[in-house]
KEKE-3310 file (N, C-alpha, C; in steps of 0.2 Angstrom, whole numbers, plus 5000, padded with zeros to 4 digits):
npx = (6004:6017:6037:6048:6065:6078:6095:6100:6090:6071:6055:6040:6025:6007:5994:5993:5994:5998:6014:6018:6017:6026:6038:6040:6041:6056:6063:6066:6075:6084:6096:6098:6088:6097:6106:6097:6095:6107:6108:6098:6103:6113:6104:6102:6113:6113:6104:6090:6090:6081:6079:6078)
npy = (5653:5659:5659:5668:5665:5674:5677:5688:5692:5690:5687:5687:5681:5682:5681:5695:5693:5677:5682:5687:5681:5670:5677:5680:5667:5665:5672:5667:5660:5664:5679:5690:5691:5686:5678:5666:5668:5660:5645:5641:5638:5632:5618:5616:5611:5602:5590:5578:5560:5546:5533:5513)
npz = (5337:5331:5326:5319:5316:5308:5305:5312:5320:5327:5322:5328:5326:5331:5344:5357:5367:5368:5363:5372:5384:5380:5379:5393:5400:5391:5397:5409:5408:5397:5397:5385:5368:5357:5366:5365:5350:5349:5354:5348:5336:5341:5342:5330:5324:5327:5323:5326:5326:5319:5326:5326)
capx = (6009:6024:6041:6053:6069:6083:6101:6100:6082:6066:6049:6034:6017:6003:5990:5999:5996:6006:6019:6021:6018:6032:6046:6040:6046:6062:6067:6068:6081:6091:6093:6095:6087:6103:6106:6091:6096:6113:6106:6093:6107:6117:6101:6100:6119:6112:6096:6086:6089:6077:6081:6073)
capy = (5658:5658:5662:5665:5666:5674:5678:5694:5694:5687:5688:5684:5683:5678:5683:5698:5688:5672:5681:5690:5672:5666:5680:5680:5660:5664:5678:5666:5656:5669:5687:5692:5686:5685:5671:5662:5662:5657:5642:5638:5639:5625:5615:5614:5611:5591:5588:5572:5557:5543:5525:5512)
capz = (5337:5322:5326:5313:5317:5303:5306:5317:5323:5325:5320:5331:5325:5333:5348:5359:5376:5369:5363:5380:5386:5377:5380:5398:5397:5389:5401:5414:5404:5394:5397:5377:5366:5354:5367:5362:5344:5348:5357:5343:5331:5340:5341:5324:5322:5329:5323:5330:5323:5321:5329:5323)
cpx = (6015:6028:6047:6060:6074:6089:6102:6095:6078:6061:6043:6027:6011:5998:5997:5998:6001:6011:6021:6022:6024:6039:6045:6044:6052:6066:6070:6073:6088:6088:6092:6094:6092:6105:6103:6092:6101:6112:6102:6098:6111:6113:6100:6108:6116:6105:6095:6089:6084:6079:6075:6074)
cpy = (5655:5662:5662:5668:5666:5674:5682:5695:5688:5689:5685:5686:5679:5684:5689:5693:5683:5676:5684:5686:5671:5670:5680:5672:5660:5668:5673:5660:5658:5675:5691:5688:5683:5679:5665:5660:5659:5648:5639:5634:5632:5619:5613:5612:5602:5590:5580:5567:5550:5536:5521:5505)
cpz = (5333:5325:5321:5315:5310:5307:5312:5318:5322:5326:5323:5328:5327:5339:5353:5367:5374:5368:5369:5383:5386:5379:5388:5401:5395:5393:5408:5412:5400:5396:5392:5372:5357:5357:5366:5356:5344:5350:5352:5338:5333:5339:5334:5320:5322:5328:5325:5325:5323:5321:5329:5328)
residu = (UNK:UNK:UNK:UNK:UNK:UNK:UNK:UNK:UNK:UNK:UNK:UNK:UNK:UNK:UNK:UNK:UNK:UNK:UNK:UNK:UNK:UNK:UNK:UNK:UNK:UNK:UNK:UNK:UNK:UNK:UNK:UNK:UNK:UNK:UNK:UNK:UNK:UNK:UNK:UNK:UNK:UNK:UNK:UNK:UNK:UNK:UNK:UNK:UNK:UNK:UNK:UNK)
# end
């Protein structure tokens, strides 16, 4: 399963049970999925660093 996330929306493509799966998953976390990208977006504000 592929999820592409743009700016105002996203694109799920894969089998229909995962992505039911998946939004079933995220429902008990956020209630829109507008919070979801907001939440990706700051994840990607701090990306991982590697320590060596």
């Amino acid at each position: 399963m592929k999820i592409h996330v743009s700016e105002n929306s996203m694109v799920f493509s894969g089998k229909s049970r995962e992505i039911i799966q998946k939004l079933k998953n995220l429902q008990s976390n956020y209630v829109y999925i507008s919070d979801w990208i907001a939440d990706i977006r700051q994840q990607e504000a701090h990306p991982l660093k590697r320590i060596k």
